[in-house]
DOTOR-576642 format. One record per residue: residue in one letter; x, y, z of N, C-alpha, C, O in turn. Coordinates in nm, 3 decimals, padded with zeros to 5 digits. Layout:
! DOTOR-576642
resn, n.xx, n.yy, n.zz, ca.xx, ca.yy, ca.zz, c.xx, c.yy, c.zz, o.xx, o.yy, o.zz
A, X, Y, Z, X, Y, Z, X, Y, Z, X, Y, Z
...
//
This chain:
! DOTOR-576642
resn, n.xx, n.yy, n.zz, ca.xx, ca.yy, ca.zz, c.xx, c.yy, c.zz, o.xx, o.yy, o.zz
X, -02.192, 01.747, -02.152, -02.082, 01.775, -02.241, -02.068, 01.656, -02.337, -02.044, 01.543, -02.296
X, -02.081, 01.686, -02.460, -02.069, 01.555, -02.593, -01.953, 01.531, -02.546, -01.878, 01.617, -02.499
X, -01.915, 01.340, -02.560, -01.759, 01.336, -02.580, -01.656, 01.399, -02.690, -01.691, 01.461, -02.790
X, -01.542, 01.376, -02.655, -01.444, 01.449, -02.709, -01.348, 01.321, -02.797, -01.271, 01.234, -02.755
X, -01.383, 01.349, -02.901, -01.292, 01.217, -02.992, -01.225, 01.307, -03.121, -01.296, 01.377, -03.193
X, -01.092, 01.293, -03.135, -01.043, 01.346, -03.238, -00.979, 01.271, -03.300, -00.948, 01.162, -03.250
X, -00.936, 01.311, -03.442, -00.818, 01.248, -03.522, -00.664, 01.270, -03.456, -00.633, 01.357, -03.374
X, -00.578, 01.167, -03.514, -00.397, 01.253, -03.507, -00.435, 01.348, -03.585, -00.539, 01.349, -03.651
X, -00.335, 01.449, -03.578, -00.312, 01.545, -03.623, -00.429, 01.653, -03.575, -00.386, 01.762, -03.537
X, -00.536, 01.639, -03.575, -00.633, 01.729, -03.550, -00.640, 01.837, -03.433, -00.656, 01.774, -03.328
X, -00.634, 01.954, -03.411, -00.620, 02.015, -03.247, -00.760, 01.985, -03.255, -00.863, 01.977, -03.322
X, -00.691, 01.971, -03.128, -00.778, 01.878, -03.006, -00.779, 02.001, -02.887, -00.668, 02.023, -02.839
X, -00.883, 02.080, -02.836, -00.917, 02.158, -02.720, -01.011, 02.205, -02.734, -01.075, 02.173, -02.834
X, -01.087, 02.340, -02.610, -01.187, 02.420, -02.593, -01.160, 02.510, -02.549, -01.059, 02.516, -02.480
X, -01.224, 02.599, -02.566, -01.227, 02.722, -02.475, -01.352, 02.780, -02.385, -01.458, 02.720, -02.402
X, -01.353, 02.872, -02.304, -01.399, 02.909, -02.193, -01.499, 03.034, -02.248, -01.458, 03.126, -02.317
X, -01.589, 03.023, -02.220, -01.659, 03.203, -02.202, -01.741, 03.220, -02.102, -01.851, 03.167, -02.088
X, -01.673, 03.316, -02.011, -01.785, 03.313, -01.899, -01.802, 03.441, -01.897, -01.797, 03.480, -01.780
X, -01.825, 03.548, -01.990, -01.819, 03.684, -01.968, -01.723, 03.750, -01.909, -01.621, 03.681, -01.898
X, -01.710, 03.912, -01.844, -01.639, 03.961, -01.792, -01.724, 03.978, -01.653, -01.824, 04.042, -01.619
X, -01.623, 03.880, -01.584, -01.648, 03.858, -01.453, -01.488, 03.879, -01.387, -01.381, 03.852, -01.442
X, -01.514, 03.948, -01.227, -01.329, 03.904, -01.223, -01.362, 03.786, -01.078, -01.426, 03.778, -00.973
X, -01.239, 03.686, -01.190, -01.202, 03.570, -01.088, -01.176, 03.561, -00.990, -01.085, 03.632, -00.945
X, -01.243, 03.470, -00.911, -01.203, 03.463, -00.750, -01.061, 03.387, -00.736, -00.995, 03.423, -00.638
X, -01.006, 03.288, -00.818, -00.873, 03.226, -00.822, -00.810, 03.252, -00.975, -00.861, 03.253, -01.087
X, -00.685, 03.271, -00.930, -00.621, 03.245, -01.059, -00.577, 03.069, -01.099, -00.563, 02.984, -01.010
X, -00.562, 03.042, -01.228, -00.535, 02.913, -01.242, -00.400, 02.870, -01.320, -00.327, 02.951, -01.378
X, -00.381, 02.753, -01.316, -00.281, 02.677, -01.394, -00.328, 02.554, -01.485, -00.415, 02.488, -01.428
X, -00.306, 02.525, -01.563, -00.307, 02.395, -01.648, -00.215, 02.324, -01.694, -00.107, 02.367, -01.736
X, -00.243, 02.226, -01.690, -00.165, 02.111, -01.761, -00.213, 01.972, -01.866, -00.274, 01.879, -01.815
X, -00.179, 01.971, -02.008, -00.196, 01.830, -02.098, -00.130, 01.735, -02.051, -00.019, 01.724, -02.104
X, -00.151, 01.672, -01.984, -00.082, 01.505, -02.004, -00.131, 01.386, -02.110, -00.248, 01.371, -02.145
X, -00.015, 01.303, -02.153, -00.087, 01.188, -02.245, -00.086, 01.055, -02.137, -00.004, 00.994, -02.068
X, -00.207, 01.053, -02.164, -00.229, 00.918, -02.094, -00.253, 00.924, -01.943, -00.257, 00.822, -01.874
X, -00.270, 01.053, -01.891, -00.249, 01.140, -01.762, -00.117, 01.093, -01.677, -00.120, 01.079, -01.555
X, 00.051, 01.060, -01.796, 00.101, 01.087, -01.731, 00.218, 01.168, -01.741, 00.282, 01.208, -01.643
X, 00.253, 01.197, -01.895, 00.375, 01.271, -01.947, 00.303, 01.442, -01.990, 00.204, 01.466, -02.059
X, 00.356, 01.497, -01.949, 00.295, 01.643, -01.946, 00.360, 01.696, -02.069, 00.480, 01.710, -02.088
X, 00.229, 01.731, -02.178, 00.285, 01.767, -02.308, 00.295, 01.940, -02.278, 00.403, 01.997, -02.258
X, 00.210, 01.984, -02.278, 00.195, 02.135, -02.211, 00.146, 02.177, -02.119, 00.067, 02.106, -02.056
X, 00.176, 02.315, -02.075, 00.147, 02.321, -01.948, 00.109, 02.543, -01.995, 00.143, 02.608, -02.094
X, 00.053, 02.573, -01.903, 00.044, 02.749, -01.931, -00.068, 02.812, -01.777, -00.064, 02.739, -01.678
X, -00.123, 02.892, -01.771, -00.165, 02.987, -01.697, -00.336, 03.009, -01.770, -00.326, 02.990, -01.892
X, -00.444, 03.034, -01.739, -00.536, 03.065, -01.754, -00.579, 03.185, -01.718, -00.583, 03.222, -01.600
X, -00.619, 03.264, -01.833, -00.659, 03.382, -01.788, -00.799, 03.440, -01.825, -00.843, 03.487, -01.930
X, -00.848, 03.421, -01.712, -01.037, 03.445, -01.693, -01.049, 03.604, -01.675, -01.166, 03.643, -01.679
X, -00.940, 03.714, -01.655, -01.013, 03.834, -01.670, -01.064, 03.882, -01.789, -01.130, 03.985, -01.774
X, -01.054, 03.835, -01.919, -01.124, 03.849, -02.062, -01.235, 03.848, -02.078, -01.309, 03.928, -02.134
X, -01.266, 03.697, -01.999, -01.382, 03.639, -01.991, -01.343, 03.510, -02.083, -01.399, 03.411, -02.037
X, -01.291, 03.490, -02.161, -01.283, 03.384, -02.280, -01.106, 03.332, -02.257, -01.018, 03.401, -02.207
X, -01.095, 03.223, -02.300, -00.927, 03.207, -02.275, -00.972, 03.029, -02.345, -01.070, 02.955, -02.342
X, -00.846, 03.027, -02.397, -00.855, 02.874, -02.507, -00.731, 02.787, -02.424, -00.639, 02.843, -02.363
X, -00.751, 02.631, -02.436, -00.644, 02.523, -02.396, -00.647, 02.463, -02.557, -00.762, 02.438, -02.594
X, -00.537, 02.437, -02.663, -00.506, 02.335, -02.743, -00.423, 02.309, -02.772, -00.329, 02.389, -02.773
X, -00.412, 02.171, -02.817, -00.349, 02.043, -02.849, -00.329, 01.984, -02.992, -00.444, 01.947, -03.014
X, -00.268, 01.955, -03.087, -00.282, 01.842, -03.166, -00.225, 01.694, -03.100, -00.105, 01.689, -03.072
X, -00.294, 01.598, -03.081, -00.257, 01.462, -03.058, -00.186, 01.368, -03.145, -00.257, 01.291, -03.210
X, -00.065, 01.361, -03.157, 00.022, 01.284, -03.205, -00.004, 01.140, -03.266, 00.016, 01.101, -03.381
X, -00.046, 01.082, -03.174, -00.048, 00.988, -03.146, -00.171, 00.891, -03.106, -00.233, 00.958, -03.024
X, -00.229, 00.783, -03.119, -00.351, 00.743, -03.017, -00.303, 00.733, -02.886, -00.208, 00.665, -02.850
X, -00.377, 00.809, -02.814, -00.378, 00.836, -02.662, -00.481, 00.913, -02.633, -00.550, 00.980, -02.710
X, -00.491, 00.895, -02.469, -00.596, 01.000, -02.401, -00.495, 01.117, -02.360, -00.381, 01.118, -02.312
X, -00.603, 01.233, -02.407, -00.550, 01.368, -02.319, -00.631, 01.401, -02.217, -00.754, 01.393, -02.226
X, -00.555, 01.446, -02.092, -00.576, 01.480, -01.969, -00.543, 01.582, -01.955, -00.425, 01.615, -01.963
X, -00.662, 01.680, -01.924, -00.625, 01.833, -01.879, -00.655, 01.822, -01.743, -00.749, 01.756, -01.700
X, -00.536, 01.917, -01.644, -00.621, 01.937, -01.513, -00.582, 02.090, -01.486, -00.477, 02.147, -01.514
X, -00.699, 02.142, -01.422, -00.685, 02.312, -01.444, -00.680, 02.330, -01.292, -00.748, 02.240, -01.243
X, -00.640, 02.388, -01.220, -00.637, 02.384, -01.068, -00.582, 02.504, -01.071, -00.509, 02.564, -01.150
X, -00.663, 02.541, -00.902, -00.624, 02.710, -00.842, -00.479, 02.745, -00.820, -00.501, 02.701, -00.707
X, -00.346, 02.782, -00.818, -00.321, 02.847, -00.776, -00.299, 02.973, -00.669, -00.210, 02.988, -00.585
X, -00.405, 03.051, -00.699, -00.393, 03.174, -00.616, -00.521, 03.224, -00.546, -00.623, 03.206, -00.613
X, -00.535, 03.277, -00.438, -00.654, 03.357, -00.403, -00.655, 03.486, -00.493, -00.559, 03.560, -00.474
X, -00.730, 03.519, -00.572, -00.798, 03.675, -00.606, -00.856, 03.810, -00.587, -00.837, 03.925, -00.625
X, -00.972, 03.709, -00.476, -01.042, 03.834, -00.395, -01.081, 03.807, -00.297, -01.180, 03.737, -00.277
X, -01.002, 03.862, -00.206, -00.959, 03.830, -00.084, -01.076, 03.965, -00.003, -01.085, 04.087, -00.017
X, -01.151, 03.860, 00.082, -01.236, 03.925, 00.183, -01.233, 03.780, 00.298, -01.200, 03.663, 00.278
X, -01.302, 03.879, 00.467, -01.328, 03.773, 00.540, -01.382, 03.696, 00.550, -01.371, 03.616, 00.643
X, -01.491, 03.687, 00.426, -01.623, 03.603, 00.449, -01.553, 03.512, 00.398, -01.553, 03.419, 00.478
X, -01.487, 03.484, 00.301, -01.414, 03.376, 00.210, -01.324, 03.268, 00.268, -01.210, 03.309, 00.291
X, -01.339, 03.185, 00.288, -01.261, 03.061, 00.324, -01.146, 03.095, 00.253, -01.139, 03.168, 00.154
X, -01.006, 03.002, 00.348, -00.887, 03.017, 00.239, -00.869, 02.865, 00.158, -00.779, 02.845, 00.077
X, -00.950, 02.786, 00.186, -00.901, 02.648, 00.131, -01.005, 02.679, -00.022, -01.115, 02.735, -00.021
X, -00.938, 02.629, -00.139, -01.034, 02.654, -00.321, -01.160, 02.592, -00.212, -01.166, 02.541, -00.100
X, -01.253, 02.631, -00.320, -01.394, 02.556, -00.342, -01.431, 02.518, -00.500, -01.359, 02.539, -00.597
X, -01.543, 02.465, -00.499, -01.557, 02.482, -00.661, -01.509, 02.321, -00.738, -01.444, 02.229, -00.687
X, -01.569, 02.332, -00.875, -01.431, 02.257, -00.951, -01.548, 02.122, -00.990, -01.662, 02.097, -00.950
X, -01.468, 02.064, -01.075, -01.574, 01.988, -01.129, -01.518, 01.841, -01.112, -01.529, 01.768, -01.211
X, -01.447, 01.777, -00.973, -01.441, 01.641, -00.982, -01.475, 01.607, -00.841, -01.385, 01.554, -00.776
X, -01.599, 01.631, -00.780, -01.667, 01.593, -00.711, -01.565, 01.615, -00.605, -01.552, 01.514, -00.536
X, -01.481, 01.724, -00.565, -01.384, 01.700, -00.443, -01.413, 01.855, -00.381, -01.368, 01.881, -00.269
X, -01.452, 01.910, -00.420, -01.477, 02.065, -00.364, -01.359, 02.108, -00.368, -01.343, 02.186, -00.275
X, -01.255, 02.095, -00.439, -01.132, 02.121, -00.445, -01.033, 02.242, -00.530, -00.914, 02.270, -00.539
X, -01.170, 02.292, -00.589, -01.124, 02.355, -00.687, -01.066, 02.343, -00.818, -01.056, 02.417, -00.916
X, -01.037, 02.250, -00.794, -00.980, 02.126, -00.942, -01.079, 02.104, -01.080, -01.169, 02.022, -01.066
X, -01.071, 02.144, -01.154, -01.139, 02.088, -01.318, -01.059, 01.990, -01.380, -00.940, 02.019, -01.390
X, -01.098, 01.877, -01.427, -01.050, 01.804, -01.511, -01.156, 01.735, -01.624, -01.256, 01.665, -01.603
X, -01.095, 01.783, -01.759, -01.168, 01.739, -01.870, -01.086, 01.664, -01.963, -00.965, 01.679, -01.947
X, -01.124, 01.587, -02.057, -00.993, 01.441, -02.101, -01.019, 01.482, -02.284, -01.085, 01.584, -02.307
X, -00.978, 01.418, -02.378, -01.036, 01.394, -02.500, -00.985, 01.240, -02.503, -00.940, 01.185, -02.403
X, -00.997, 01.177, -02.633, -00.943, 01.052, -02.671, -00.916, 01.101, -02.814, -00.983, 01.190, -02.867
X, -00.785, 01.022, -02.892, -00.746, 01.068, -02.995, -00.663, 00.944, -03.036, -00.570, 00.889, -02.977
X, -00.721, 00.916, -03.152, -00.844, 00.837, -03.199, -00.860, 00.755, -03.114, -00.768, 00.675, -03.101
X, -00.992, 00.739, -03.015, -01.062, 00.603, -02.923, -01.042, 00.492, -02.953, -01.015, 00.407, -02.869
X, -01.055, 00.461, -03.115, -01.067, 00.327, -03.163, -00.928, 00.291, -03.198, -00.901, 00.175, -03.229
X, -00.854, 00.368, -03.195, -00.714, 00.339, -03.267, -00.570, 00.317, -03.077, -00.450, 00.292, -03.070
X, -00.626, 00.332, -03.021, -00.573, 00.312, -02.847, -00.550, 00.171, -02.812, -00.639, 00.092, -02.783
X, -00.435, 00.147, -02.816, -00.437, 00.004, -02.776, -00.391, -00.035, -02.666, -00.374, 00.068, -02.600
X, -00.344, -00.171, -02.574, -00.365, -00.202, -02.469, -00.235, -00.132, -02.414, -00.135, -00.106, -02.481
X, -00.260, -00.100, -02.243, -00.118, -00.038, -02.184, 00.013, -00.161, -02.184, 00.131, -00.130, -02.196
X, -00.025, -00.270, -02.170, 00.059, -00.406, -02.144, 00.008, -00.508, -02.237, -00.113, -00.529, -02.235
X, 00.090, -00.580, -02.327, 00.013, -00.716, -02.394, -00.068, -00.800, -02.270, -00.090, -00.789, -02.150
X, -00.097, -00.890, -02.380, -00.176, -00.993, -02.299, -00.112, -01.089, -02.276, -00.031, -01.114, -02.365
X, -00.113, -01.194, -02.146, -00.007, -01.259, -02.170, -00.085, -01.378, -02.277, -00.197, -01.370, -02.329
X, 00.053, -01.526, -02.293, -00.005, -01.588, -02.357, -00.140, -01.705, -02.328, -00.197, -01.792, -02.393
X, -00.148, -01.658, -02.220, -00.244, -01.799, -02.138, -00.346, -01.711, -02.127, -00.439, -01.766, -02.068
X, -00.381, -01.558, -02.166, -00.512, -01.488, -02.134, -00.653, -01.575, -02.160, -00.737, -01.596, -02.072
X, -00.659, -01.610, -02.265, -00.782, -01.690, -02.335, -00.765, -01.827, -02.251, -00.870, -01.870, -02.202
X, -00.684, -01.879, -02.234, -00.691, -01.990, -02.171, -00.762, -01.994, -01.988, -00.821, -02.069, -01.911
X, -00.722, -01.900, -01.993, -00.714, -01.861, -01.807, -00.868, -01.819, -01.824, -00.952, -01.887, -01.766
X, -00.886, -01.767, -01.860, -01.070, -01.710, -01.871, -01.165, -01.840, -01.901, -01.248, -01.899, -01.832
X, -01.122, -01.857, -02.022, -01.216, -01.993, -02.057, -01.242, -02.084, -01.969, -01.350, -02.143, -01.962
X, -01.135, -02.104, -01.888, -01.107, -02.223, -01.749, -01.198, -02.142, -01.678, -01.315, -02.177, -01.659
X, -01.146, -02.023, -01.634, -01.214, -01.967, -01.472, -01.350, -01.953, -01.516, -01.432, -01.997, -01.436
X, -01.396, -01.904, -01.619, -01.568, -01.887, -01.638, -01.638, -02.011, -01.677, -01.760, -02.000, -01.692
X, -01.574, -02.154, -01.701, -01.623, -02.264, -01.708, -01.714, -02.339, -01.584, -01.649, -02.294, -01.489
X, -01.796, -02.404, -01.534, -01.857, -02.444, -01.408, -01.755, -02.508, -01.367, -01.676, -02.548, -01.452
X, -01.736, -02.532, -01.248, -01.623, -02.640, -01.230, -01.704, -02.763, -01.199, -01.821, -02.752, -01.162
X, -01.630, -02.908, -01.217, -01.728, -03.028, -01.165, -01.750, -03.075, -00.973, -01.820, -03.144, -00.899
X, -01.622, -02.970, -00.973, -01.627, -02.939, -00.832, -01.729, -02.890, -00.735, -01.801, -02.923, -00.641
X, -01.690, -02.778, -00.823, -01.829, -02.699, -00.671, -01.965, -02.700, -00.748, -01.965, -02.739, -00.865
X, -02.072, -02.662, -00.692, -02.191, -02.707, -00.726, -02.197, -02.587, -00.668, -02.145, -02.563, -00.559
X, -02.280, -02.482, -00.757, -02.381, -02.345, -00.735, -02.510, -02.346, -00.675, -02.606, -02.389, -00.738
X, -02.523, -02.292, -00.535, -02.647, -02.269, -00.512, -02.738, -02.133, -00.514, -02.713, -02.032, -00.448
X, -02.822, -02.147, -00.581, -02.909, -02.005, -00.610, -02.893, -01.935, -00.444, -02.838, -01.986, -00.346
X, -02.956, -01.809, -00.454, -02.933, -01.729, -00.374, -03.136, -01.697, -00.352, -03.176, -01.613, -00.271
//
């Protein structure tokens, strides 16, 4: 998947086509900025086959979508009841896909304090102290 970088103002989302298939879960979604203030939120609907999530980004920030099951669909015995699936390595059923808006324009969550440069320069300096031995 190319990254996802937009302008402010620009909608910012994607949409889905997976044909007409019917879903084994129904879903929910949610935008957060910064993954933590929830700008929108709605329902996904995969019996179409196609269904859209968008956004315009206000602001520089990251958007955080997370799409997660809800509901069982099609309910047989062979089927486990806990989701499966999902795309963050948890078998959880969970999708999560992000954008950045504008990347370059995102600045720090907390200043720096004023001793940052100072404190680095010191700690990555050799000290006359200890003496490094190769490994």
């Amino acid at each position: 998947m190319p990254p996802a970088f937009y302008n402010i103002g620009r909608l910012s989302g994607g949409s889905s086509l997976l044909g007409r298939v019917e879903p084994t879960y129904s879903y929910k979604w949610a935008v957060r900025r910064n993954n933590a203030i929830v700008l929108k939120e709605g329902a996904l609907d995969l019996y179409t086959g196609r269904d859209k999530i968008e956004i315009t980004g206000d602001q520089p920030e990251m958007l955080y979508v997370a799409i997660e099951p809800v509901a069982r669909l099609v309910a047989d015995d062979a089927t486990p009841t806990a989701f499966t699936g999902g795309s963050t390595g948890r078998d959880n059923g969970l999708y999560a896909v992000g954008a950045a808006v504008p990347p370059n324009k995102i600045g720090l969550a907390t200043p720096r304090p004023s001793d940052f440069n100072s404190f680095w320069s010191e700690s990555s300096s050799p000290s006359p102290k200890s003496r490094s031995t190769p490994c």
